[in-house]
Every structure is written in C-alpha cells, then in structure tokens.
N, C-alpha and C positions, 0 to 999 in steps of 0.2 A: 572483528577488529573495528569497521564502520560505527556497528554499536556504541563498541565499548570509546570510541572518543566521540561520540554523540555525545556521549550520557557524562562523560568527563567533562567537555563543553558546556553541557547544560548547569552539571554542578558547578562550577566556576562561575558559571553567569550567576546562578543563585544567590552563591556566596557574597560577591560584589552588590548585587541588589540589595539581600539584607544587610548587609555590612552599613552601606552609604545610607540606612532609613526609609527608602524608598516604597516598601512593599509592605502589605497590611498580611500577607499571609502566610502560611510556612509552604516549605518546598511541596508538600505532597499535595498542596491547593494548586500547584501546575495543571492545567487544563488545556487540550486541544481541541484545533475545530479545521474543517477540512472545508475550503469554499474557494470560489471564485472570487479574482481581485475586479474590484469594481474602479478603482482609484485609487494612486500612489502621487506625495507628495513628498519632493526629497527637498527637506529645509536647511539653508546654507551656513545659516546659524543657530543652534541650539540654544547658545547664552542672549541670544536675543529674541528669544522667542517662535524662532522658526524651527520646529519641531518637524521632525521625519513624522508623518501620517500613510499604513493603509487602510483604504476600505476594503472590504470583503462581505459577499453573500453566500452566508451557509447552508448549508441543507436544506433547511425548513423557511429557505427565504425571508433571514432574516437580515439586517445590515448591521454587521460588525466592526466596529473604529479601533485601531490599535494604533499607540503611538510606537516609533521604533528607533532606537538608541542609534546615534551616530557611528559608523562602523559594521555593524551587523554583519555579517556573512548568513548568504542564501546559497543554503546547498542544493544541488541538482539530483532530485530522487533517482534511485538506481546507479547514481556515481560518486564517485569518492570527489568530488572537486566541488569549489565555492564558485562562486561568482559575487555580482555587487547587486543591491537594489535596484540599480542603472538597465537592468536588465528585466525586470516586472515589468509587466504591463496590462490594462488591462483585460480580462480576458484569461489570462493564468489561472489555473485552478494551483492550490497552496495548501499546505497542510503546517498549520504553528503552534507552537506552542506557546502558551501565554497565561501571564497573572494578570490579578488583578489590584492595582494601587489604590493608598487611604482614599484618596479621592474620587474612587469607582471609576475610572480608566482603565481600560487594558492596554497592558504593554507587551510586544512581541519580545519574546525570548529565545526563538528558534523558525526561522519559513525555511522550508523546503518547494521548490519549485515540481509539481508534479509532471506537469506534462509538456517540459521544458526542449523546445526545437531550436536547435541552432539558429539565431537571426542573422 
C-alpha cells in the first residue's frame, strides 16, 4: 500500500511538472541517488527568488544541488508518515528522487529521510 501511494505521488508530481513546462525530460528520466545532506536552504519566497536548495554528497563523493519545490513532503524511510524539510539537517543521509530541468538543474521530486531519529 506504502508503494502503491509512493508511486501515485510521484505520478502526480510528474504530471504537474510536465504540465507547467518545466521539465526537459519524460517520466522514465526520473533518476535517484542515495547521499548525505551537506546543506539545506529553505527560501521564504520562491516568487522572489528565494528558492528551497539541498546539497548532498553521493556515493562517489560527489556534490549534488537540487532545487525543491515549496511544500514538498519528506517521508521518514520505514514509516508511513511525512514530515517538513524543517526537519533535515545536515548530516542525514536521503534517498531522492530527481529530474533534471531545460536548464540542467536538478529538481527534488521525492526525499526520503533514511536514518531519521527523533530530534
């Protein structure tokens, strides 16, 4: 059941991305990557330029920039429940799902908090 409104979730979000023009690529170009958050910036305005940014280093140490949409819900691996970005920090290891936009930016379309302890 977890899955199957994962994967409902994620079709929705797709939907919206292509719809709005945003994305250069089709659904099956979803790509994940499993890393530690290095740095999380939660911006207060999006219409003004203050964009939600995380960093993350992936496996192969490298540094990865995602921008992430106002709102987002970050699920807590192994439970059914959300939380807020409020809640990253870094330090986290994160498993996301992400495209890639015309502009060669990646955008978060799914974190899951791997090894999430109650703060």
């Amino acid at each position: 059941m977890k899955k199957m409104l994962l994967a409902l979730s994620i079709s929705m979000l797709l939907g919206y991305i292509f719809f709005a023009g945003e994305a250069s690529t089709a659904p099956s170009d979803l790509q994940t990557v499993r890393g530690t958050v290095e740095s999380i910036s939660i911006g207060s305005d999006p219409l003004a330029g203050n964009k939600s940014e995380i960093v993350i280093i992936d496996g192969q140490g490298q540094q990865m920039r995602f921008t992430i949409r106002t709102g987002i819900g970050v699920t807590i691996s192994g439970r059914e429940k959300l939380t807020s970005l409020k809640n990253l920090s870094a330090g986290d290891i994160v498993i996301m799902d992400y495209i890639k936009n015309r502009d060669g930016t990646n955008k978060a379309m799914t974190i899951e908090i791997y090894n999430y302890h109650r703060r």
